[in-house]
C-alpha positions as a Python dict, from the first residue, in 0.01 Angstrom:
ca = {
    (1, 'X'): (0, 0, 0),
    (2, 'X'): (231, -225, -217),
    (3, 'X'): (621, -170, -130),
    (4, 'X'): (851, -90, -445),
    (5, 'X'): (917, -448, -493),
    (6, 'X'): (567, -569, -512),
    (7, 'X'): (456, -316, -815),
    (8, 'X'): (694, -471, -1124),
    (9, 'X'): (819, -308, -1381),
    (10, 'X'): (660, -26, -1652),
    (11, 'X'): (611, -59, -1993),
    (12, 'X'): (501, 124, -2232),
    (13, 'X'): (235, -120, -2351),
    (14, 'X'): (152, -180, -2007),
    (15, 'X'): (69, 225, -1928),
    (16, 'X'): (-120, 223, -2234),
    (17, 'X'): (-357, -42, -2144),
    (18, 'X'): (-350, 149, -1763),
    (19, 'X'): (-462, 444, -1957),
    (20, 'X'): (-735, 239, -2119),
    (21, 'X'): (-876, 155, -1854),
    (22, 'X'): (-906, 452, -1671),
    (23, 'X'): (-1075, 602, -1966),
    (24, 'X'): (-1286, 282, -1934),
    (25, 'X'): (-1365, 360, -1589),
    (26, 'X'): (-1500, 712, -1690),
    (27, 'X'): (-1719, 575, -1955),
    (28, 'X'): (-1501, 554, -2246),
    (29, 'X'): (-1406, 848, -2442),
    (30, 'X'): (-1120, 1096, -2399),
    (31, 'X'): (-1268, 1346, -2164),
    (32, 'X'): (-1149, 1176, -1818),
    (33, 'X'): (-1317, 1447, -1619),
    (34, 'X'): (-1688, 1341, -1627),
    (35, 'X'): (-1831, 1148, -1362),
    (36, 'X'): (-1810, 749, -1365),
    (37, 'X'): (-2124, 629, -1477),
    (38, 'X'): (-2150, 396, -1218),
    (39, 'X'): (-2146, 722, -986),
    (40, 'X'): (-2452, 838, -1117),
    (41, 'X'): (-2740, 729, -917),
    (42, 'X'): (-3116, 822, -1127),
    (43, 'X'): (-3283, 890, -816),
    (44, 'X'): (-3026, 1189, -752),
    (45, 'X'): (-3118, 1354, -1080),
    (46, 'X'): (-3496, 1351, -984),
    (47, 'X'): (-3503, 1496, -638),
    (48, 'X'): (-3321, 1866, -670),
    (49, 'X'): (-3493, 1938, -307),
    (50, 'X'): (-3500, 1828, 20),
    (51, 'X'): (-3338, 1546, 226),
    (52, 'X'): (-3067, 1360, -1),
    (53, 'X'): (-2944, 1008, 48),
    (54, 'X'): (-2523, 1023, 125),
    (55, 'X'): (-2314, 947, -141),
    (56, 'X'): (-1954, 735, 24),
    (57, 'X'): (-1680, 916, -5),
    (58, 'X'): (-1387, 757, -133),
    (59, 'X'): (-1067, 742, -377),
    (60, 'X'): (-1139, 871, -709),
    (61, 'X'): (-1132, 625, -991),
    (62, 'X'): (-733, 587, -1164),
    (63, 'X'): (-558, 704, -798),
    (64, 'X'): (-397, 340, -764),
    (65, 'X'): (-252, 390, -1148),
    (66, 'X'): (-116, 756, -1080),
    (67, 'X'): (52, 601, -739),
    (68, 'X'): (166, 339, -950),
    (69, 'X'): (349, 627, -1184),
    (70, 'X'): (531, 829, -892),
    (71, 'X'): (609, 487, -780),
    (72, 'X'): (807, 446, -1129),
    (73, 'X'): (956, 779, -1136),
    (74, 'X'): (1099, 765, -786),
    (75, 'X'): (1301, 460, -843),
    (76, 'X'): (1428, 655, -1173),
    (77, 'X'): (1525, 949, -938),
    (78, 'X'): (1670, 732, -731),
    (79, 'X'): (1891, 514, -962),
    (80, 'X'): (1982, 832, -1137),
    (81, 'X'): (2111, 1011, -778),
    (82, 'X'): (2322, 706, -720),
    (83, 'X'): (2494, 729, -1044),
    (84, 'X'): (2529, 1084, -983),
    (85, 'X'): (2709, 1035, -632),
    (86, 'X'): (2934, 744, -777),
    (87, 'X'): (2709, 440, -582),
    (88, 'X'): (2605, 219, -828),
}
């Protein structure tokens, strides 16, 4: 995991292109909740019975840009608690 220093700074061009590709990552589109196509796996969709090969778990697609996000907004809590207490 990246410490606060090593993600940069946000902009708004720069969360719009994040966005992007997310939706990318989904196939395109708007609707971000389908699955990835490169999650879909033919053979799957012609076997409904009997012994199935494993799919690997893992991190959903866009988790690194969300972390990224809270990331953001907990340095903004942050800076805005030390104004509030007078530190900076």
């Amino acid at each position: 995991m990246k410490g606060l220093n090593e993600i940069g700074t946000f902009t708004e061009a720069g969360l719009r292109n994040d966005v992007r590709a997310l939706s990318a990552s989904f196939g395109g589109g708007s609707d971000l909740g389908m699955i990835p196509r490169e999650r879909v796996r033919p053979e799957a969709t012609q076997r409904r019975s009997g012994w199935q090969n494993e799919v690997p778990i893992g991190p959903p697609p866009g988790v690194h840009l969300c972390d990224r996000m809270l990331d953001q907004q907990d340095r903004m809590d942050r800076a805005e608690l030390r104004k509030r207490l007078g530190g900076g």
